[in-house]
C-alpha positions in Angstrom: -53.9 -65.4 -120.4 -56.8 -65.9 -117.6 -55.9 -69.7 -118.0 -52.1 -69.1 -117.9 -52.5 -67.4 -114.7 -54.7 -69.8 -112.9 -53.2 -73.1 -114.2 -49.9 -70.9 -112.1 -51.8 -70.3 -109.1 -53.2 -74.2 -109.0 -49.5 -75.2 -109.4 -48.4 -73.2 -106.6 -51.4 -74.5 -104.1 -49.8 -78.1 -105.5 -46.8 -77.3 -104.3 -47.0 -75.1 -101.6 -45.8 -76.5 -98.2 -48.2 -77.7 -95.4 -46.9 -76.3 -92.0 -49.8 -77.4 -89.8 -47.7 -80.6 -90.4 -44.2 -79.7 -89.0 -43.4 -79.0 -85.5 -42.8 -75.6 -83.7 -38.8 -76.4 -84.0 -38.6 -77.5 -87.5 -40.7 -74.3 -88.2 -38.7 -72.0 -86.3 -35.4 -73.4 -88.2 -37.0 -72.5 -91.5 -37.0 -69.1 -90.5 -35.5 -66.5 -92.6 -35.3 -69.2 -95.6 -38.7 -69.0 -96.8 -39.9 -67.8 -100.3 -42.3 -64.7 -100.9 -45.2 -67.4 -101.8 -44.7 -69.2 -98.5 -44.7 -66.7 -96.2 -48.6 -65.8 -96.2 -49.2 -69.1 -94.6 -46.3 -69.8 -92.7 -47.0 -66.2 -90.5 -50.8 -67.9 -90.4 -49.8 -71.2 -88.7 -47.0 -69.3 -86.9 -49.5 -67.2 -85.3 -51.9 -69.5 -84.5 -49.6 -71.5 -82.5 -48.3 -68.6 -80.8 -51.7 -67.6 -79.2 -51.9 -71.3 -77.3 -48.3 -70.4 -75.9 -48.3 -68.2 -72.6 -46.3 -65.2 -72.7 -43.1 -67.2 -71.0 -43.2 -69.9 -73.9 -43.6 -67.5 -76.8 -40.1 -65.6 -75.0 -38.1 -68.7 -74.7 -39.1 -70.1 -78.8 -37.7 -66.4 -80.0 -34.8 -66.8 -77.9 -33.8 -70.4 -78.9 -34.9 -72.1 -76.2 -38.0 -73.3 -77.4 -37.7 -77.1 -77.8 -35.7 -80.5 -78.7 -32.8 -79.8 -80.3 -32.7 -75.9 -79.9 -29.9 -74.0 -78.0 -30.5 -74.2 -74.7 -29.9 -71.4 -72.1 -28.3 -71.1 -69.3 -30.5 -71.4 -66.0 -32.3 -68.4 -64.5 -30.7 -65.2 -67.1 -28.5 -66.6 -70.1 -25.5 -65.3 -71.0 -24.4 -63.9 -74.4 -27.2 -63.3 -77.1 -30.3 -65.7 -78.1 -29.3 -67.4 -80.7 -30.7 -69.8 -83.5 -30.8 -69.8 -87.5 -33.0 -67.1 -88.3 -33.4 -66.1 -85.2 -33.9 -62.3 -83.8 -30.6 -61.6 -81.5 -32.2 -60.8 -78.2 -29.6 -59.1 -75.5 -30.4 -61.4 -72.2 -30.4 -59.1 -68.6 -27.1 -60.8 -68.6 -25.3 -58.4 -71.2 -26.2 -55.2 -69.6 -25.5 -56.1 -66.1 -22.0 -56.1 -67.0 -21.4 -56.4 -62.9 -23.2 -59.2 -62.5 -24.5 -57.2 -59.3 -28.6 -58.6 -60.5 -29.5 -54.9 -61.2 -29.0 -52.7 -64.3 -28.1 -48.9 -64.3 -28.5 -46.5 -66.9 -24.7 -46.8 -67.9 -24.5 -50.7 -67.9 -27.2 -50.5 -69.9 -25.7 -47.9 -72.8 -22.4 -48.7 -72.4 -23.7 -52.5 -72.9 -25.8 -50.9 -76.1 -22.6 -49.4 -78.0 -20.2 -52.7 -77.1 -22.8 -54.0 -78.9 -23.5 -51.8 -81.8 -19.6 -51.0 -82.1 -19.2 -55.4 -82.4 -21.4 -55.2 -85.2 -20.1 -52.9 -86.9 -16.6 -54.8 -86.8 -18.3 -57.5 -88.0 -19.9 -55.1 -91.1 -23.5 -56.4 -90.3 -25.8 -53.4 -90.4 -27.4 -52.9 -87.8 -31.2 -51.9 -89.4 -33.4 -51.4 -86.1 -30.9 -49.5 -84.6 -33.5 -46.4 -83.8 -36.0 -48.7 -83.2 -33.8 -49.6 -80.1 -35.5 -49.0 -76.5 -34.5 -46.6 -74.2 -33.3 -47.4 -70.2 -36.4 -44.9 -69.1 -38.8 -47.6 -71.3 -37.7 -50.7 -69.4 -37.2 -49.0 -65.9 -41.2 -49.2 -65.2 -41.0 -48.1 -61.6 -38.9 -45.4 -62.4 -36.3 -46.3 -59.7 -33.2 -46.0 -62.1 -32.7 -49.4 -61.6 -34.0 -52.4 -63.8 -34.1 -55.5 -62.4 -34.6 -59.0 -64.5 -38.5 -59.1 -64.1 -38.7 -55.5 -65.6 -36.2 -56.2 -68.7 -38.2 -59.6 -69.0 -41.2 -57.9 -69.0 -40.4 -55.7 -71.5 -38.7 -58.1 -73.9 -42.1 -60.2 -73.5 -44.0 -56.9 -74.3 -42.0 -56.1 -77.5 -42.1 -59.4 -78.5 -45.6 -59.8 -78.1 -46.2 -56.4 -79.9 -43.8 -57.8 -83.1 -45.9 -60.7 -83.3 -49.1 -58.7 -83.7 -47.7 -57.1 -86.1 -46.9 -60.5 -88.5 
């Protein structure tokens, strides 16, 4: 049986895939389509190349924006929702400041979060992290009822940063 198991485990070190190899956009497309026995190491190289990005860099890979190839955003604060195969959906300032006015108020920004949630809902996705979901009072920073695009990218960059330390 002790044979059995390591002759299994050799054959999976045979086969396993070498991501040091592949670029940061041909990893980031494999997201979400990885098996169990991949993972470990794909998270390893993953982080690894994520501490020599600066904060900025590590914002625009998880958005879609990262490189050749990848969707590209719209200049200054994209519209719509980041978007890439197995990418996380990140809400851009864009979709809460439904006035376009370069500011967010507390009921752009929940009014913004239901369209959302209610979208989908229509569209029968689950939405798992819903109480995970930040409040307007954790973004504000200044406390000024207002946030403006450095505060939400700020605290998009913070949660990202805290997900990734988390992998």
């Amino acid at each position: 049986m002790k044979k059995l198991a390591l002759l299994a485990l050799l054959a999976t070190a045979a086969w396993s895939v070498d991501f040091s190899q592949m670029s940061t956009e041909e990893l980031m497309n494999m997201r979400g389509t990885l098996t169990s026995a991949d993972r470990p190491a794909f998270r390893a190289e993953m982080q690894k190349r994520m501490q020599t990005m600066s904060p900025v860099e590590r914002q625009q890979m998880m958005q879609g924006r990262g490189g050749k190839g990848m969707k590209q955003g719209m200049k200054g604060q994209g519209r719509g929702m980041g978007q890439g195969k197995g990418m996380q959906n990140r809400p851009t300032f864009a979709t809460f400041d439904t006035n376009g006015d370069g500011k967010m108020t507390e009921k752009e920004f929940y009014d913004a979060q239901a369209a959302h949630m209610t979208q989908k809902a229509k569209e029968g996705k689950m939405m798992k992290n819903a109480g995970n979901a930040p409040s307007f009072e954790s973004i504000d920073t200044n406390h000024d009822k207002v946030v403006t695009p450095a505060e939400f990218n700020a605290h998009q960059t913070q949660r990202m940063n805290s997900k990734m330390k988390r992998m």
